[in-house]
Each structure stands twice: as C-alpha cells, then as structure tokens.
N, C-alpha and C positions, 0 to 999 in steps of 0.2 A: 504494500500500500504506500503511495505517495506519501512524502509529508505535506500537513497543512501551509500554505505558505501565507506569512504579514510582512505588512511593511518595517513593523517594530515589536520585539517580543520583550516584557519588563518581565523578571522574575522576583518578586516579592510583590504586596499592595499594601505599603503600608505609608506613612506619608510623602517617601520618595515614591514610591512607585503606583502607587494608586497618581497621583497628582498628574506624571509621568505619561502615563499613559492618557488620561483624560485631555491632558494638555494634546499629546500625539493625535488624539482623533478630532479634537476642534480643529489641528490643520492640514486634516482630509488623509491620516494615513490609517490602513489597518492595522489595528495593535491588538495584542492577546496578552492577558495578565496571568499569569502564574503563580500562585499563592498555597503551599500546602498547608495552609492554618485557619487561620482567619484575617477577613478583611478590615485593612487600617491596622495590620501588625504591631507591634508590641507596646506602639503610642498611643494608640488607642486602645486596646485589649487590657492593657498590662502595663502603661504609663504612665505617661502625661496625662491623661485625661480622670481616669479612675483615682491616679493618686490626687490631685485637685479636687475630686468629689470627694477622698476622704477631708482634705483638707479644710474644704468648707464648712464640713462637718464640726471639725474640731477651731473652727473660728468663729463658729456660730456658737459653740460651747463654751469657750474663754468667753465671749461676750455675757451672755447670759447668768454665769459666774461673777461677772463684774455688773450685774444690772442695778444696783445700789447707784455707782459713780453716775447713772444716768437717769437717775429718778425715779427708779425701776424698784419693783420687786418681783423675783421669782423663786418660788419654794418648791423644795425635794428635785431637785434638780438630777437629771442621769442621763445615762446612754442604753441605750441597745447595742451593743455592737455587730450582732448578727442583721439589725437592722440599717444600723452604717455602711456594713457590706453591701448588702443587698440592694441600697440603695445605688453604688457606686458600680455596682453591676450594674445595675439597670440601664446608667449612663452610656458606659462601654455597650451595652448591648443595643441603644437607641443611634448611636454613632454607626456600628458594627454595620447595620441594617443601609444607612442613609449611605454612605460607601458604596453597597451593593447596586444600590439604588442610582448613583450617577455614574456609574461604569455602563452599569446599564442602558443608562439614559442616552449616554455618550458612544451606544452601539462598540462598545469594547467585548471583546470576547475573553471571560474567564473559564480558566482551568484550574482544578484544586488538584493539587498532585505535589510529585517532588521532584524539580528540575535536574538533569544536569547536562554539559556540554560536551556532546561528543567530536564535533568539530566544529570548527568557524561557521558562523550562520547557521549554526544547527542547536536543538533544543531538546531532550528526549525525555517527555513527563510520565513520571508511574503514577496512576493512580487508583482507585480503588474496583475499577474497570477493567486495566490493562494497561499497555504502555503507549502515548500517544507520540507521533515525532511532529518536531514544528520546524519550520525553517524561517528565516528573516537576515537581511544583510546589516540590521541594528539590531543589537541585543544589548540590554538595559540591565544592570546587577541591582539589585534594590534590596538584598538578603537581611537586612540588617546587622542587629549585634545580640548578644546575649550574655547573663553576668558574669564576671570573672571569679573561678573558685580557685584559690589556694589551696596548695596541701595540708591534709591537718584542718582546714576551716570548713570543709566544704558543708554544704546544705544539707539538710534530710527532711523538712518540713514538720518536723517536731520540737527540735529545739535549738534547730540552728536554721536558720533562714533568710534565702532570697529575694529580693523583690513582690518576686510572685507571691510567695509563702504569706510575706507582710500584708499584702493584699486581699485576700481573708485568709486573716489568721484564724488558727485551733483555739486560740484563746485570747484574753484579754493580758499581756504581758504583766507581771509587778515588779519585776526586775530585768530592766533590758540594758542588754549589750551591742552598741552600733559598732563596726568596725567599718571605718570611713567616714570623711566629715563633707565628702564632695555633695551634689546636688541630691541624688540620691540617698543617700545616708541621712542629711541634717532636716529633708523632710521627712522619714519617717519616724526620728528621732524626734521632733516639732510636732508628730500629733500624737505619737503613743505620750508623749508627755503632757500633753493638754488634756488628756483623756484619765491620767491619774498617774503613770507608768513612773518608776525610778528609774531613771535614762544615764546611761554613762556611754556617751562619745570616745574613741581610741580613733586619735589620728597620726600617724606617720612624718608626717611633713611640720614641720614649725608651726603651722597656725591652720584652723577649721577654715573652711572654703579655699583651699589654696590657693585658687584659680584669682580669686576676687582681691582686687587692691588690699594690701596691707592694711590701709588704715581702718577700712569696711568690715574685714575679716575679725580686728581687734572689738571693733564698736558690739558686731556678729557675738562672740565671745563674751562680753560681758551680757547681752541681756538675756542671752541663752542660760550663763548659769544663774542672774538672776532669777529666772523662769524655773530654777532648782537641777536642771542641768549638770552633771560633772564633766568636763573638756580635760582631756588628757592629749596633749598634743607633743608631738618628738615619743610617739610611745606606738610600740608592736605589739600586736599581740603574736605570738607563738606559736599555742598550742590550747585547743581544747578538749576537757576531759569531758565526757559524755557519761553521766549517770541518770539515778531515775527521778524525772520531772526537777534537774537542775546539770548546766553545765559550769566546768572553773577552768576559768579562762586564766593563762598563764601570760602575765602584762611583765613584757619587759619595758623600762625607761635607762637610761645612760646605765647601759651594762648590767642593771639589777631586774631581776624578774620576783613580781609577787602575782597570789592565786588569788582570788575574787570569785565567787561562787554569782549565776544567774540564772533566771531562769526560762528566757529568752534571748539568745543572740542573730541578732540581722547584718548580715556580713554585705556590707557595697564596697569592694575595692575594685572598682569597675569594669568595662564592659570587655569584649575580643568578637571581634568578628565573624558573622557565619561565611567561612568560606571554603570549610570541607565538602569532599563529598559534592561540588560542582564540575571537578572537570578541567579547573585555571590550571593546575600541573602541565598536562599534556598540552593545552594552548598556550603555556609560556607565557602566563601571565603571572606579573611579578606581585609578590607578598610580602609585607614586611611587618611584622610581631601583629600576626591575623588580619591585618588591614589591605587591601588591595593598595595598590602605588599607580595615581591619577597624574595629569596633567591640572592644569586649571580648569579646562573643560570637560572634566571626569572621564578624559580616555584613558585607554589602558596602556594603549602602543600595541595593541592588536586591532587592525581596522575592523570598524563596526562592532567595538565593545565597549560595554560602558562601564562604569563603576559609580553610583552615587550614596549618600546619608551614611547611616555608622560603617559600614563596610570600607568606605574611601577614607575612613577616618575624621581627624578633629575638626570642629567641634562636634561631639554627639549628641545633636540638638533637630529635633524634629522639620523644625521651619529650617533651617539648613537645607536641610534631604529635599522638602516636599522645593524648595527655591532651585536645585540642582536640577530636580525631576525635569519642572520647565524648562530651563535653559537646553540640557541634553535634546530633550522632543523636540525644541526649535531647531536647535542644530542640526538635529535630524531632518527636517522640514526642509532645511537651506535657509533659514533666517541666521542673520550675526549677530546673538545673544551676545550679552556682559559674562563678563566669568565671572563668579562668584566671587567676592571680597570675605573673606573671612572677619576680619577686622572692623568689618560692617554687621556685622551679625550679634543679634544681644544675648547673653546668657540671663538667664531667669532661677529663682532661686523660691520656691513658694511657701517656705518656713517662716512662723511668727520671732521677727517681723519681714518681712521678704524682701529679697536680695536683686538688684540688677544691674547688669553691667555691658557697656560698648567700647572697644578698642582698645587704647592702651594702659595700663596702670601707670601710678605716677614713678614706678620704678623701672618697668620696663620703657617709657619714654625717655628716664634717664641715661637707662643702658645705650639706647638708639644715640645718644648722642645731640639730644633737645634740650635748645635753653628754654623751658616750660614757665607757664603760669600755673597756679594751682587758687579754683574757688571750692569754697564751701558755704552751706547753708544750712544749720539744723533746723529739724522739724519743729522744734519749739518757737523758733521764730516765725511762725506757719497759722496763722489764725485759724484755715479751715482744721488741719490737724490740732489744733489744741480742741477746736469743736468735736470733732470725732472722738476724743481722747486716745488721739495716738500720736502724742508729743517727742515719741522717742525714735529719732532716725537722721539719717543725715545726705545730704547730697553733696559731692563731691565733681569736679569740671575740671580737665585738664588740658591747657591748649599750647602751643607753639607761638611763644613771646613773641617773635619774630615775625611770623603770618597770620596769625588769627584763628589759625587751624582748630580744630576740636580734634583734640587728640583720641581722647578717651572720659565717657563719664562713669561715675558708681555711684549707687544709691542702694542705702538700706533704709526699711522704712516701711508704713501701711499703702498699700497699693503701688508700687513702683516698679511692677511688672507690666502695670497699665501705661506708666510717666515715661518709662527708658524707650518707647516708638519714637518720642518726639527728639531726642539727641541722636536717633538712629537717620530719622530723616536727614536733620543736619548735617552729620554726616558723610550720608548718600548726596545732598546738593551739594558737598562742600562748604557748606556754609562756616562764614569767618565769626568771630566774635561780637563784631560790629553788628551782624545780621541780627542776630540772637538779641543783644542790648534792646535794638531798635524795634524787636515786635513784642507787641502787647497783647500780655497773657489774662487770663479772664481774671476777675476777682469775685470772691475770694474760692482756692480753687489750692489743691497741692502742688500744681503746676508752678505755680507763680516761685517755687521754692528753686526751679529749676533757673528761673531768671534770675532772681538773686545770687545760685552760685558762680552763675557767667559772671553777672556786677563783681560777685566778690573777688574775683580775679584779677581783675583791675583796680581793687581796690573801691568798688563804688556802690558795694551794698548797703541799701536802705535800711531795714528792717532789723538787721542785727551787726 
C-alpha cells in the first residue's frame, strides 16, 4: 500500500505542534498531526494550564483566609482537595476537546499512534489498528519534553513524585519535600503551602528561581519563607530512603549531609527531551544532552526537518513552541518569517506572589559589557496594589545608558504575568526609554508601577 502523502507532517499536538499545523493549513497546505497521547500535550494535559487551575484554587484560599483585612468575614473555612483536582481536570479536559475541535475545523488530518522516521520524508505511525506510512517533504518535530529523574530520586507516585503525580495527588501532603526551586518546583511548592502543607524547598544553585534576576530571586526568598516556607539553597539532596508512609531525604550542604524525614517528596530538576525511539540516529540528526540542535529557524541540517518547543531546547516555555510552530508553517509556505528572539520571550512564574521576566538580568547585561541604567519601583508605592492589599512586590527596568535600549525587565508581585506583555512589546518595537516616559498609563492601575520604574532610571520617579 502506498503511503498517505501531505504537504506537512507535525508529530506531537501540543502547543508547538497543534499551533503548527493549524497555522500550515490557513496557508492552503495539507498537514497531518501525529499525536500518541492526547491533544494540547503536556501544557495543557499536565501543565501550564491544570497547574494554574490548581493555583487559582489556592489564591482564592489565601484570600479568603485573609477576609478580615477586607471587611470580610468567613467561617470554617477548607478544601476538598479531590474536589480541587477534579476541578483542574475539568479544565485540561474542556481545553483537550477545543484543540480537537480546531484541527478539525482547520480540515487537518489526525493520527493517534507513535511516530517514527524511517527515512527523509517519511513517517511510519503504529497505532492501535496497525501501522500507517505517511510521507511529506516537511516534517515538523513537536515531541516535547518530559521530567528529569535522577538516580536514587526517581518517582513512584506514592511518595516521591513528578509533576504529574503533584497533579492529583494520593493525598493531601503534611510534610513536603521540593527538590528544585525552578518554575516548576516553586509552584507547587506555593500551593501545597497555601493549602496547609510544611514545605521545605532544596535548591542546588545559590539562590530559588535561578533563572530570575538576582535581586527578584532575593525579594522571591524572603516572602516565600515569610509564607513559613524553609529555602535551603547551595544544598543536594543525595539520596532517599523509602519506608512506610515516610521518606528521609539525605541533604547534603558544604560537605555535610543530615536526614530529614517527609512525607511527600516532588522532585522538579527538570525536563530532557522526547527524542528516543524516533529515528534522528539513522537521519543524522544531531542531539545534544536530549535536545535536538536547531538553527534559528528550527532546522535541523536535514532538508525538510524540523525541530521546535522543548525538544529544540531553551527556553521550555509553551508560547515559545506554539511562536516556532508559526514561523516553521510559514517557512514552509514560502513566507520570510522573523526567527524567533529568545531574548524577546517572557518567562512566567505563577507562585504567590508571581514572578516575571524579559531579556537581560542586571548581571548578565553587565557581563555583555553594558554601561546600564537600572529603575525600580515597589508595589507599595502603587495605590491600586495597596487597594488590592498586595503591597508586596517590586518592579525592576534595565536599559543601555547609552541608547535607550530596554534591556531587560523583572517583576515580582500580584498579577505581573499579566504586566511583563507590555515591556515585551517594547521590546519587540525596540522601543527606547524616551518612548516609554512619554506614554500614559491608565490611573490608577498596577501598570502605572511599570512607568515609574523606567522614570526611576533616570532618576525621575514620582511617586516614590
């Protein structure tokens, strides 16, 4: 039997490769998606999305908790937590469905199976039918990632757990143990502790969020263990012992190891790429510590192959993948797409109080060799945040003396995974400092915090 032939085959639908493809068929080519899981892959199933619906869950309960400071009274206050899940399922499952639904709509052809590649242009899916062959002179990698297990750490869904596991949990944790302070880790760290949990963070690197400006990171750190929090940072953990309904986690710090008994550990030392078991060997497609190795336009150096979102590597961030997917379809197309800027791209952080950041920290601009400006603005100086009562956060701006540039901003603080779009734009226009001074931001608004830290840069803050 023939293979099926398209103009473009994506293997994975998750938000690179769902987007991907959808994009491929607005510009009149036939594409076929490949998906042996489910649709909207592990950012919507098992990510991004689900852990947010826990999130809101457990921000609606610190509120609640605090309903006195607003005038408020509420009594016997609790959770369900089977009913927290269940709700966070539901979202994943309402997302799941709407996916299905514009593939659809967008006349794309899926296949549920498990790819792999047996030659260039070629596709051979098993699935619970038999084995299907595709063929296409584009082929899109969209495989994602999945978590990284250490030896000695690894998972079992009883008392050491994954991502997943965290996502409905067996139980309601009383003593948990994070291992990782990255994006990953310090949200589910942020709601098992809002929810009642005795939380102890073990980070490896100098400081929680590593990723995130130094100074953000520190700010991160104190209100986390204000929140009762323990941060152990420059610290391993080893090894753990597995007994019954508790594990003891062996923490070494400068050279010294002590035991700590818990009764939950969620291990996030992050992700490695799905790229077994496809086939890249015999095409001679190059791999570096599980990650495929891309140009800027996600090729591989095999014509007609692609690589995009966790697979190509950093950043491991959803709108990344699905912003590639586009690009690549266009390419495909014969449009001249922008290559993706990394450096344009914002990381998001959804733990109380939430975390965001674009471009450079104020130390890596130093390293580049920039005589920099640096503004700040706390939340306290922020009228509508003192109205909210969420006085505690800060925003941070860091530009190029010299041109005007926006180098990079950070913001920790209530809502400012909503705030960091607008210095992203910036960004993306180029926009100088000048630009930024000159437009007027709504009052009174947490925005307005963003204008003050450009002002403060120059020295020309109002407010505080």
């Amino acid at each position: 039997m023939s293979a099926k032939s398209f103009d473009m085959i994506v293997i994975g639908a998750g938000p690179g490769g769902y987007v991907a493809a959808i994009r491929g068929a607005q510009l009149g080519l036939k594409v076929c998606v490949v998906e042996r899981e489910h649709m909207g892959g592990i950012c919507l199933n098992w990510g991004c999305i689900p852990t947010k619906a826990l999130l809101r869950t457990s921000e609606i309960f610190h509120y609640m908790q605090r309903a006195k400071d607003y005038g408020l009274s509420a009594d016997k206050i609790g959770f369900d937590l089977d009913a927290v899940v269940q709700r966070s399922r539901g979202v994943a499952k309402q997302l799941n469905g709407g996916v299905g639904h514009l593939l659809k709509k967008n006349k794309v052809t899926v296949i549920m199976g498990e790819a792999t590649l047996p030659a260039k242009g070629k596709v051979s899916v098993k699935t619970d039918k038999g084995t299907e062959d595709l063929a296409a002179p584009n082929i899109v990698l969209a495989t994602g990632a999945r978590a990284r297990e250490l030896p000695g750490l690894e998972a079992d869904g009883d008392l050491v757990w994954t991502y997943k596991h965290a996502l409905v949990p067996c139980r309601m944790p009383k003593k948990l143990l994070v291992i990782g302070s990255g994006a990953i880790g310090i949200e589910f760290a942020s709601f098992y502790n809002t929810l009642g949990a005795e939380v102890t963070v073990v980070e490896v690197m100098d400081r929680v969020l590593p990723v995130e400006d130094a100074e953000i990171s520190a700010f991160a750190k104190k209100q986390f263990e204000k929140q009762g929090m323990v941060i152990r940072e420059k610290t391993m953990v080893k090894q753990l012992d597995r007994g019954k309904g508790q594990v003891t986690a062996h923490i070494e710090k400068d050279g010294k190891t002590t035991k700590e008994s818990f009764d939950t550990v969620i291990s996030a030392v992050g992700i490695v790429g799905n790229v077994e078991d496809l086939g890249l060997e015999g095409l001679g497609v190059r791999v570096e510590r599980t990650h495929v190795v891309t140009d800027p336009y996600c090729r591989t150096g095999i014509e007609g192959l692609y690589a995009i979102g966790d697979i190509a590597g950093a950043p491991w961030l959803a709108h990344k993948a699905s912003h590639e997917g586009v690009m690549v379809a266009e390419l495909i197309a014969g449009q001249k797409p922008h290559a993706v800027d990394p450096g344009s791209i914002a990381g998001c952080t959804y733990c109380h109080p939430q975390v965001a950041s674009v471009g450079l920290t104020e130390a890596q601009a130093k390293d580049k060799g920039y005589d920099i400006k640096v503004g700040r603005f706390p939340f306290i100086g922020n009228g509508k945040a003192i109205a909210l009562g969420e006085p505690e956060g800060l925003v941070k701006t860091v530009f190029d003396a010299k041109t005007g540039e926006l180098l990079g901003a950070h913001m920790i603080g209530a809502e400012v995974t909503e705030l960091i779009q607008g210095y992203v734009i910036g960004r993306q226009l180029e926009t100088t400092e000048e630009d930024l001074m000159q437009t007027v931001f709504p009052h009174p608004t947490l925005s307005e915090m963003m204008h003050e830290s450009v002002l403060d840069a120059w020295g020309r803050a109002i407010h505080f």
